[in-house]
N, C-alpha and C positions, 0 to 999 in steps of 0.2 A: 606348213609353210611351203609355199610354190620356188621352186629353184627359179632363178632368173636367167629369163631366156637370153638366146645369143643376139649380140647389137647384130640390124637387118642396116643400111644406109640407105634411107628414103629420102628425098629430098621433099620438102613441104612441098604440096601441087599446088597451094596457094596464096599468095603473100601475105603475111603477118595484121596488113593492116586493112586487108578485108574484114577480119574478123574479131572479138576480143578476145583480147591476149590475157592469159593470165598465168601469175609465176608466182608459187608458193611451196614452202615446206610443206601442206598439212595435202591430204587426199584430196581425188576430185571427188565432186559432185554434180550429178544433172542440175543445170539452174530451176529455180523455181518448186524444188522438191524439198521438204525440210527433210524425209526421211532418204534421200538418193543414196544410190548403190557407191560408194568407194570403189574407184575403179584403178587408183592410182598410187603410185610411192615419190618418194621424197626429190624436190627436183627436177621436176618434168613440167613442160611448158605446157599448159590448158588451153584450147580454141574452142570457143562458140563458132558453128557454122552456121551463118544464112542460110535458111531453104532455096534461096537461087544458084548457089554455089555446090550445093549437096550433087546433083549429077557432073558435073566436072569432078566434083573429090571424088569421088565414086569411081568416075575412069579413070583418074589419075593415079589412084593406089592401086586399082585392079594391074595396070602395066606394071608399077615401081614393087607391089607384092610378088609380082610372079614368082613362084617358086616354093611361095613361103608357106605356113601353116599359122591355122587359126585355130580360135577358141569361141567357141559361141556358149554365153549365156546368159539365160530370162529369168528376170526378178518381175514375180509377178503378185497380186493382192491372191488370186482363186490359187495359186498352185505355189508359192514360196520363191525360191532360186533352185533354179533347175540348171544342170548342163545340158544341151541341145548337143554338141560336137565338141570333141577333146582333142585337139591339135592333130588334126585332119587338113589333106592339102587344101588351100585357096583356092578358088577356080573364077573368081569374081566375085565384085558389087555394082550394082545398079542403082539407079532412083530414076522412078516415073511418076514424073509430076502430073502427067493426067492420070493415072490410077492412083494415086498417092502413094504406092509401097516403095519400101525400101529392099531390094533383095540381095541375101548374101549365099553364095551359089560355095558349096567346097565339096569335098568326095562325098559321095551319099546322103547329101541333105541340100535343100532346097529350102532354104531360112528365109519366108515373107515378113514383114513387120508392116503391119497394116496402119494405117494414121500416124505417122510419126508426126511428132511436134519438137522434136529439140534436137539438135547433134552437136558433140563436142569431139575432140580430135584429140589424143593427144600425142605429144612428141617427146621423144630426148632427144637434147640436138634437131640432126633430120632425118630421126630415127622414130617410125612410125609406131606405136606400141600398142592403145587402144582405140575404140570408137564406140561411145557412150549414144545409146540412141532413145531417146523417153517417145513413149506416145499416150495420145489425148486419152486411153482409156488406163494410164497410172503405170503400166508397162515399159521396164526399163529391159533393152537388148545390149550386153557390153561384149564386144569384140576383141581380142586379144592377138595379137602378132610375133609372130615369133619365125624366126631365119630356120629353116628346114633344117636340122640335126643332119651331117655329114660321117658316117662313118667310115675310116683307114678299111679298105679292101683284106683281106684274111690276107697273111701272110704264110706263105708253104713252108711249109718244116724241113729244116736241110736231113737228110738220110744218115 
C-alpha cells in the first residue's frame, strides 16, 4: 500500500468545461480500454483532455509542479507495469503536436511516449495528482505527483 502523498495546491490550468468532467467513488480509467490502468482513489475529479489543450496543460503544470516529484509508470502488453522513475524531481512536460510525443523530462530520465491518443488529468480539489496517457499501440503511461518531501534541518546537541 502506497502512503499518501503530501496535498501540492495546483490550480486546474484549465477550465472544467473544456473538458469532461467526471466525479466518482470507484478508480480511473483510460476511456476506451476495458482493461485500463486504475490510476486513482476515492473522490477525485477525472478530466478527459482534448488533444488541442494537451500542450498548454503541459506548460501549465510544468510552472504550477515546480519543485515537485514524479512518478513515472508503463503498462504495457510486451513488458507488463514497469516503474520507469520513483519520485524523482519534475523537470517538465511537453507535447509536440508536429512530432506527436508527449515528453516528460525529471532527474535522469528523458520519458518520450510516442503516439498518444488519450489523456486524463486528474485532480483533488486543485490539487494535481496524476496524468493518465493511453497510446494508439495499447500503451498506458500514468504519472503521479507528489509535493517534494521537506525535511526539519539536523538540530545540534546542546554540550
Amino acid at each position: 500500500m502506497r502512503a499518501k502523498a503530501p496535498e501540492m495546491a495546483v490550480a486546474d490550468p484549465e477550465p472544467a468545461s473544456r473538458g469532461k468532467v467526471m466525479r466518482s467513488r470507484t478508480p480511473m480509467r483510460l476511456p476506451g480500454r476495458a482493461s485500463g490502468a486504475v490510476i486513482g482513489e476515492d473522490n477525485m475529479s477525472d478530466r478527459v483532455v482534448e488533444r488541442g489543450d494537451w500542450a498548454a496543460l503541459a506548460d501549465g503544470l510544468s510552472r504550477q509542479l515546480k519543485g515537485a516529484q514524479a512518478e513515472i509508470e508503463v503498462a504495457a502488453l510486451g513488458f507488463g507495469d514497469q516503474i520507469q522513475a520513483e519520485w524523482v524531481p519534475l523537470l517538465g512536460l511537453a507535447y509536440d503536436p508536429k512530432d506527436d510525443i508527449f515528453e516528460v523530462a525529471v532527474a535522469g530520465l528523458d520519458h518520450i511516449i510516442h503516439d498518444p491518443d488519450s489523456l486524463v488529468i486528474q485532480m483533488e480539489g486543485a490539487v494535481a495528482r496524476n496524468l493518465a496517457i493511453g497510446t494508439r499501440g495499447g500503451d498506458r503511461h500514468i504519472l503521479r505527483f507528489r509535493e517534494a518531501l521537506r525535511l526539519a534541518p539536523p538540530r545540534a546537541e546542546a554540550p
